[in-house]
Every structure is written in C-alpha cells, then in structure tokens.
N, C-alpha and C positions, 0 to 999 in steps of 0.2 A: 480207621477209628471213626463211629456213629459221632456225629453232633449232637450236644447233650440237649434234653428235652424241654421244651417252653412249657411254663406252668398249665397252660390250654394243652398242649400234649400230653402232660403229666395228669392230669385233669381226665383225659380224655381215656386215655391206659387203664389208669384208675377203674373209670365204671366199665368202661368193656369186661373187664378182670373179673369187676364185681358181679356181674354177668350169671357167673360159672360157668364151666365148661358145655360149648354150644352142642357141639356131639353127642354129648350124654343128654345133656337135655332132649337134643333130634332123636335121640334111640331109645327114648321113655327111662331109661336112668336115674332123673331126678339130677338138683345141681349138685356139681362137685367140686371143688375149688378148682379156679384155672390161674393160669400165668398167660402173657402174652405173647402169642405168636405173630411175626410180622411174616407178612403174607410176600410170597418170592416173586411172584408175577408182575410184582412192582418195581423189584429192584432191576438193577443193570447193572453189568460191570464189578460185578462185586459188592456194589452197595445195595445196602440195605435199605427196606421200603418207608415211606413214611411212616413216625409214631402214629400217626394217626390209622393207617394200613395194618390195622392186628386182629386178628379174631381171638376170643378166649377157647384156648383148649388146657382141660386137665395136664399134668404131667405126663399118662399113658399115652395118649393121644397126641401127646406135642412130640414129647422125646425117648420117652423110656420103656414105652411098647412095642410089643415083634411087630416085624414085618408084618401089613396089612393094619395093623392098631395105630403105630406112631406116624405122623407126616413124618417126621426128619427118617424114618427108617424105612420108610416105601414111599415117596410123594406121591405116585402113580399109582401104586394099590388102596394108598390110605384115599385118594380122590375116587374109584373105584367105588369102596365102599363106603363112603358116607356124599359127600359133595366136593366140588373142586373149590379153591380158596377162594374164587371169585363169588362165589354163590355162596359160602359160609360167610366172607366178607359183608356183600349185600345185607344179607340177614342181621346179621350184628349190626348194621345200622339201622335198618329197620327196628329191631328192636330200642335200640336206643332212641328212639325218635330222631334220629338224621337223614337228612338226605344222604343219599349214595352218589359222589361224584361221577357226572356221564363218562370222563374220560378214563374212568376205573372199568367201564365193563367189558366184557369181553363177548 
C-alpha cells in the first residue's frame, strides 16, 4: 500500500497533471489532459516512486494505448519512441520551474 500524499505532494501532482500530457506536447499534438504517471526507475522492490517522481502523460500514453503508444504496454518501445522516464522526468521539471534532483539522473 502507497503512503498517502502530503499536501506539497498533492500540490505538486496537481500542476504536473495540469501540465498536459508531456508527449503530445513533445510530438506537436497540442495539450491533452494527463493523469499522473510515477516514473519506475525510481521504485524498488515493488514500491512505488516518489509523488513527487511523475510525469504527466494523457491516458493513451500512460495505459490504454497499443504497444509502442502506452508506457505500461511497451516500457521499452514507448522509451524508444518518444524519451525514457528520466529525461520525460527532467523535462517536467524543467518546465515547472524546479530543479531536478542530482540523485534522479541517470
């Protein structure tokens, strides 16, 4: 079970989401409403990454798209073709004005 989110987490979720989907935007698209992906390279063991560790992707892109479209349905293909989580990561803080934690890159 995730440990429920601190208001800064929540906070934080929030505007990445608000974002829209980083992919569509990266592929000239225009935004699309996203949900929050937590990024895997973060976890271990089964746990899940920091709230803070999300990038916004639309719903095709996170879960409900074929192979090569969804992260959750190719992680390797969808990295492939667009960027790997660490570098969609990065970006999203970037754009939010944050800095990118050193011990996040890869």
């Amino acid at each position: 079970m995730s440990k429920a989110m601190t208001k800064v987490e929540r906070q934080h979720v929030e505007a990445t989401v608000a974002m829209g989907c980083i992919v569509c935007r990266n592929e000239g698209y225009g935004e699309t409403p996203a949900e929050a992906h937590h990024v895997r390279y973060l976890g271990s063991m089964g746990r899940r990454a920091p709230h803070t560790a999300v990038i916004p992707l639309c719903h095709a892109h996170h879960r409900t798209g074929p192979k090569g479209v969804a992260y959750h349905a190719a992680p390797w293909t969808f990295e492939a073709a667009y960027m790997t989580e660490a570098m969609l990561l990065e970006q999203t803080y970037d754009e939010l004005g944050l800095t990118f934690p050193d011990e996040w890159r890869r």
